[in-house]
Structures are given as structure tokens and as C-alpha cells.
N, C-alpha and C positions, 0 to 999 in steps of 0.2 A: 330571370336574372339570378346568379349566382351567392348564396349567402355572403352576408361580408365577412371577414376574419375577424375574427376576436381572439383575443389571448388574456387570461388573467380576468375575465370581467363576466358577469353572466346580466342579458338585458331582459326587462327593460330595467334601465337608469332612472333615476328620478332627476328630468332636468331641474327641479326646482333645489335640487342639492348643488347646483354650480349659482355661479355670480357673474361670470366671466370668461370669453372667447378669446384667443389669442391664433391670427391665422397669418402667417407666411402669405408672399404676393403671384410671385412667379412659378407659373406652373402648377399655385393650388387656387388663391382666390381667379387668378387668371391663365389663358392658353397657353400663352406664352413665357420665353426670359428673354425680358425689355431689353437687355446687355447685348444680346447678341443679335434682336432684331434693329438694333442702334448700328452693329457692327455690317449687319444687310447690308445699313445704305454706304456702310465706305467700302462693299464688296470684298469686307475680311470675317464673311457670318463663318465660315470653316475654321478659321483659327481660331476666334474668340470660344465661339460652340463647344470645339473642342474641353478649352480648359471648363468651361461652364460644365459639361457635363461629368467630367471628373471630378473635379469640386464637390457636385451633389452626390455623387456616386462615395462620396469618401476617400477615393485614390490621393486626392489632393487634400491634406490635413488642414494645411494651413487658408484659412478661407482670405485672409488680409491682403495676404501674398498673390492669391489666385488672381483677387480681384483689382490688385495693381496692373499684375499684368494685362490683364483684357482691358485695365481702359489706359494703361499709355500705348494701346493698337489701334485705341479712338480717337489721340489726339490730334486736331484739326478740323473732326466731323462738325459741319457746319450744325447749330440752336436746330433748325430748323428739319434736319434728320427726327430729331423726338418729338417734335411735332407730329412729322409724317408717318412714325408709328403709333404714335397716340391713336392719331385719326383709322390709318388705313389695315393695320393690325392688331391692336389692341383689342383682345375679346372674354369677355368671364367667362369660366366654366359652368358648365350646366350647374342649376341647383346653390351658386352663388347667393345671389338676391334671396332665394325661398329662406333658404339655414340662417341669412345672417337677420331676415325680418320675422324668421318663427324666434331666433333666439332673443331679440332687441322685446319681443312683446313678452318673453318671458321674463326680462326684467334682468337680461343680461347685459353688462357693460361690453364693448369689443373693441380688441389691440389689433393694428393691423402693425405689425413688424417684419422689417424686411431689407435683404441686403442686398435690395433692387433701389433705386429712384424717389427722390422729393417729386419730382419732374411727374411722376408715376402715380405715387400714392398717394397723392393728395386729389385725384380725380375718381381713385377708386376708393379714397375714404369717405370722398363725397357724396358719393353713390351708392356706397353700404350702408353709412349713417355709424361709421366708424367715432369712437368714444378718446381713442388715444392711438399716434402713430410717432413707428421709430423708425427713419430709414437714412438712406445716403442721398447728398445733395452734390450734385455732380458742380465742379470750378466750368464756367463761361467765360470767357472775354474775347471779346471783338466779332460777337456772333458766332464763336465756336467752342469745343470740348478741348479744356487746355491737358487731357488726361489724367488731372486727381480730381484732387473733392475740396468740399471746405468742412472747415472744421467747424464741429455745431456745440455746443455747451454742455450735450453729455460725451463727445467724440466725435472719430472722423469716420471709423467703417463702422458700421454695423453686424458683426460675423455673431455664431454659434450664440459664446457666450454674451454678447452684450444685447440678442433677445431674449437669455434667461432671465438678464438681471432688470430688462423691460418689463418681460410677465410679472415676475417680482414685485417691482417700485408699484406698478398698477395694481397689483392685488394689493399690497399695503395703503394707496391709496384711496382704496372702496371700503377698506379692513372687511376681506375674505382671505380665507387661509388658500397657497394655492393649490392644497388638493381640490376645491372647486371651483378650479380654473377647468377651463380645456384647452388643446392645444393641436393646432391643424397645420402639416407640410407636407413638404415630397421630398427636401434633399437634406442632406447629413450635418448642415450648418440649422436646420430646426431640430435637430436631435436633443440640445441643452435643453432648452424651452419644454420640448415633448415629456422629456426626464422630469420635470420639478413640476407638471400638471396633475391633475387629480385624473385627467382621461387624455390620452395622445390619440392621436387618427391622422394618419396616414392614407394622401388624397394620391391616387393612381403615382404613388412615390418609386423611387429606386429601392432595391431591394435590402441593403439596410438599415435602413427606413422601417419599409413592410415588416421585417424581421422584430423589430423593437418595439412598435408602437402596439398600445393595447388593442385598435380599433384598423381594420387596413383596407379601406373602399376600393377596390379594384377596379370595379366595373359601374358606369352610371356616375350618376352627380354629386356633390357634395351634399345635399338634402336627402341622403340618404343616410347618414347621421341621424336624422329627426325616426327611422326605423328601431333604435336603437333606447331611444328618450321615451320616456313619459310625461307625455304635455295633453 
């Protein structure tokens, strides 16, 4: 397997020098983006797709904007569409589970933040043994997607900046400084977050992504991070 990219850092790290994980949903802790396999079942996965990967890619700045669009394309998709990706798509990437139980025993706390689904991230924060989560809570009524959100008590989207100022509020409430945070994505809306972390890493990401982050997994699982650490 091919070395991982590093820029700016020479390993091994000392994991006992962080406090704190902060890891993006779609695409890094898991295969998929929920958005567009939402958009599968109303057989508009090409358009939604579309702006989704431009979004991550960066072509699309504005992330609030992007993601208005793709869900008033899902308005009407019956509750029971995210269900059926839950169940029948829904899958973690390799080396999920290993990184997030090597790092919980090291006595890290973990942010799962993301500008995917309540609907979502409360099954995979379940599952990781996630410490704090910020994401989007998709509007329901009469068993279907009325195309926005509701609005939650720190906001209604979740974009770039409102997972920097996540990472933030959680280090301040552990009191660790957040250069020993870390901070784990693939697309251009975790670039904030990645920026104000003590280590970024970038999980099989878009390329400026790859470009910026100190740490860039290309090849293999996310537990390849733990090659990096000293634990």
C-alpha cells in the first residue's frame, strides 16, 4: 500500500497530545451521501449528485445554497425513502469502528459534524459511541419531505463554517486548546473545521481537500490514521 501524504508534519504523533476527533459523515465516516441516495428513491439521484459533488469539489461556494437546492428536488419523497436507505445502503468505510474505538480508549472525546441528516447521524453516532453531534434535521409532514429543515437552537444548515465553530464550542467544553483536536473529511465544506484543528486528514477526499490537509489517506481505511499516532 502506498505511503499516506503528509505535508507540514513528520510522524509518529503523539496521540496522547490531542483530546479530540471531529469527523465529517458522508463519504468519510460512511460510503455514501445520504442526500443523493434519498434522491435514488425519487429517481432524481443525477441531479441531486450532480450539485453534491460540486459542492464538495468547491465549484459551488456557497454550501446553504447548494443544499436548498437538492432538497426542494426531494420535496414529496415519502419518511419512508430514509428508511430504506438506512437499511438497504447505508455502509461505514473501512477502518471506521477500529480509529473511532482506538481513539475513545485513548481518552479522546468525538464530534460527529455534518451537513448530512438527524435522520442519519444519530444511528452512526450510536454506533461509533460519538460524544457530540451537529447536523441538519430534515421538515416531515404527512409522511413526507416537505423540502427544508427545521430550525434547531443553534441553526438550520449546518455548512463549512458552522462545523468550525462546532469543533470550537466542543473543545472549549472539554478545555483543550483546538490544536489538539483532529479533524477528518473529504469535501470543501470540512475545510473550516480542518483549518482550526491541530492535525486535518483528508479521507479518500476531492482534490482540494487532498491539497490542504496536513494528512491525505488515499488508499485503504480510515484506521490508517492509527500508522501515523503513537498509542
Amino acid at each position: 500500500m502506498t505511503p499516506l501524504s503528509l505535508r507540514g508534519i513528520t510522524p509518529p504523533m503523539k496521540l496522547a497530545n490531542f483530546k479530540l476527533a471531529a469527523f465529517d459523515m458522508d463519504s468519510t465516516l460512511i460510503s455514501i451521501e445520504c442526500i443523493d441516495e434519498i434522491a435514488a428513491m425519487a429517481g432524481k439521484k443525477a441531479e441531486v449528485a450532480a450539485i453534491t459533488e460540486a459542492a464538495m469539489r468547491g465549484e459551488i461556494t456557497d454550501f446553504k445554497s447548494s443544499l436548498r437546492r437538492r432538497l426542494a428536488l426531494l420535496k414529496g419523497v415519502p419518511e419512508s425513502a430514509l428508511e430504506r436507505v438506512l437499511v438497504e445502503r447505508l455502509q461505514f468505510n473501512p477502518g471506521a469502528h477500529a480509529l473511532c474505538a482506538a481513539l475513545k480508549a485513548a481518552g479522546l472525546k468525538l464530534v460527529l459534524v455534518s451537513g448530512g441528516f438527524t435522520w442519519f447521524t444519530r444511528h452512526i453516532a450510536a454506533e461509533l459511541g460519538m460524544d457530540f453531534v451537529r447536523s441538519n434535521e430534515l421538515e416531515i409532514k404527512d409522511g413526507a419531505l416537505t423540502g427544508g429543515l427545521v430550525m434547531q437552537t443553534w441553526g438550520e444548515i449546518c455548512d463549512g463554517e458552522e462545523k468550525r465553530r462546532m469543533l470550537l464550542e466542543c473543545c472549549a467544553e472539554i478545555g483543550c486548546d483546538p490544536k489538539q483536536a483532529i479533524a477528518v473529511g473529504d469535501g470543501a465544506n470540512d475545510l473550516p473545521m480542518m483549518g482550526a484543528a491541530g492535525l486535518s486528514v483528508a479521507y479518500h477526499a476531492k482534490p482540494k481537500v487532498r491539497e490542504q490537509a496536513m494528512v491525505a489517506i488515499n488508499e485503504g481505511g480510515l484506521d490508517r490514521l492509527l500508522e501515523l499516532l503513537d498509542h
